[in-house]
N, C-alpha and C positions, 0 to 999 in steps of 0.2 A: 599724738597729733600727726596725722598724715599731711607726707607732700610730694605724694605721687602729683605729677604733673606739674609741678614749680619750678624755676630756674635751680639751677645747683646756690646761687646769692641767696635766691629767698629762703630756700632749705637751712642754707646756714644760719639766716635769722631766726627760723624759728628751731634749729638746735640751739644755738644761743640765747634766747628767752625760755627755754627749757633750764638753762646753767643757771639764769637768772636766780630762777627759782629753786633750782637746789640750791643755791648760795644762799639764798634766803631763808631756805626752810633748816640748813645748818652749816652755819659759817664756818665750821670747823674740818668740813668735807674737803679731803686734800685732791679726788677728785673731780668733783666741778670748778673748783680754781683752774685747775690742770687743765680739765679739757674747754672751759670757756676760754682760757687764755690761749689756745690753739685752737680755737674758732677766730677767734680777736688775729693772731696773726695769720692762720687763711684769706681774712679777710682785708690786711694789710695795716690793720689799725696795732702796728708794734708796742706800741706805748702803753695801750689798758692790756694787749697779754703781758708785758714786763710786769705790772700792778699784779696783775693774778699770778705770776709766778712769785713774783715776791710776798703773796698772802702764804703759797705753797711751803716756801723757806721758812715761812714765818710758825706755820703749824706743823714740819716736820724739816727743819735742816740736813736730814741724811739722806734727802728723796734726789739720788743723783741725776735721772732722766728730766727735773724742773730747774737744774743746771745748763743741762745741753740745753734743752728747750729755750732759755732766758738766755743765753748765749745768743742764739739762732736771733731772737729776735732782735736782740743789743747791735749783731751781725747785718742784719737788714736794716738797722737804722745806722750807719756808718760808723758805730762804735765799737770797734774792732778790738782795741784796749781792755774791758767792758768785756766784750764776748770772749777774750782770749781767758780773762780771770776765771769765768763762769766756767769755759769748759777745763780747765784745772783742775777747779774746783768737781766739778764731773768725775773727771777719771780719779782723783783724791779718793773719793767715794764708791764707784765702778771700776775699777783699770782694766776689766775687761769686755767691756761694749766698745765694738770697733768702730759703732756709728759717730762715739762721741770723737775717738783719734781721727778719722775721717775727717770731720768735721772742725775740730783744730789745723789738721797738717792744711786744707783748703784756705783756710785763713792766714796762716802764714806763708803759702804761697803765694798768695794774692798781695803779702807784703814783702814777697819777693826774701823771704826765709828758708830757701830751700835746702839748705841741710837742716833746720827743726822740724820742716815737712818732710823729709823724706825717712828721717825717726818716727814721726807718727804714723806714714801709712806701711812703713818696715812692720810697727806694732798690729797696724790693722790685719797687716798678710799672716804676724808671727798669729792673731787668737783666730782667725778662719783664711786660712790659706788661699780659697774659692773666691775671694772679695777683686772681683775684676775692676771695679773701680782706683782699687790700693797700688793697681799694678801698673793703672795706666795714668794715674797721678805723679806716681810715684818715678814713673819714665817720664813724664814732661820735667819734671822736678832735677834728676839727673841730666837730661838734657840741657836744661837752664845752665848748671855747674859744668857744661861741658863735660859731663861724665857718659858720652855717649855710648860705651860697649854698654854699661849699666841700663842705658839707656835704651838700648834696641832691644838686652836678654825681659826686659821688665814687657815692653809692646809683643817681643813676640808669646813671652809666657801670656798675653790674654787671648793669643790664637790656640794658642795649646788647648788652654781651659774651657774655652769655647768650644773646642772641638772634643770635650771631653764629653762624658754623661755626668759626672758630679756635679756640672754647673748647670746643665741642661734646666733653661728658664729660669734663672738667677737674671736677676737685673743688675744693670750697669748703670744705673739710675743713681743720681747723690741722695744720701739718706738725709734728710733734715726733715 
């Protein structure tokens, strides 16, 4: 199905009735659960990707990226609780996808946790060093605690890295 010339909205509609249909044509398919349920929250509707992720758990419980994933979305719907379990349960699974740590230690910042976040994005910097994100989280986060030397060596190490070539066009972008 082409959609050369469509909104990027309507694009998603019809990768979405694309999912449909592979949901239909085999319910057992972990992914088009998967990936309709992250059309579903691109497109804000959290509640039917929650459903498809939880089809995902339902037909492979070990599939740790449909943890983070259902976290993220629980995360977007003010279920913080909920998404903290989920991505547990993630790294339970994964302990070394630093997208999922990431993506905890943020949550618990946001609850104002910043010695459990600052354990998560230490984790994110210990499995890829280069993660300029982990480092400038991870300085707000000392900051918070008043732990400010910590706090300046973590801001200026993303000047360092940045001016390195290992990270050269790495993004500083949050992974979700």
């Amino acid at each position: 199905r082409s959609t050369q010339g469509v909104s990027s909205a309507a694009s998603e509609v019809y990768k979405r009735q694309d999912y449909n249909e592979a949901v239909a044509l085999d319910p057992e398919n972990v992914a088009s659960y998967s990936n309709r349920g992250t059309v579903y929250r691109s497109l804000g509707e959290n509640q039917r990707a929650i459903e498809d992720y939880n089809e995902v758990v339902r037909i492979n419980p070990d599939y740790a990226a449909v943890y983070n994933n259902r976290a993220n979305a629980y995360y977007d719907l003010g279920q913080r609780e909920r998404a903290l379990k989920d991505y547990d349960e993630a790294i339970s699974l994964d302990p070394n996808d630093p997208d999922i740590y990431i993506n905890r230690g943020n949550v618990l910042f946001e609850m104002a946790q910043f010695e459990r976040a600052t354990k998560d994005y230490s984790e994110v910097i210990r499995i890829n060093p280069n993660y300029l994100e982990a480092y400038h989280n991870r300085g707000l986060a000392y900051h918070r605690m008043g732990q400010y030397k910590e706090s300046e060596r973590d801001l200026a190490r993303i000047a360092e890295l940045k001016a390195s070539s290992n990270v050269e066009g790495q993004a500083v972008e949050k992974s979700s």
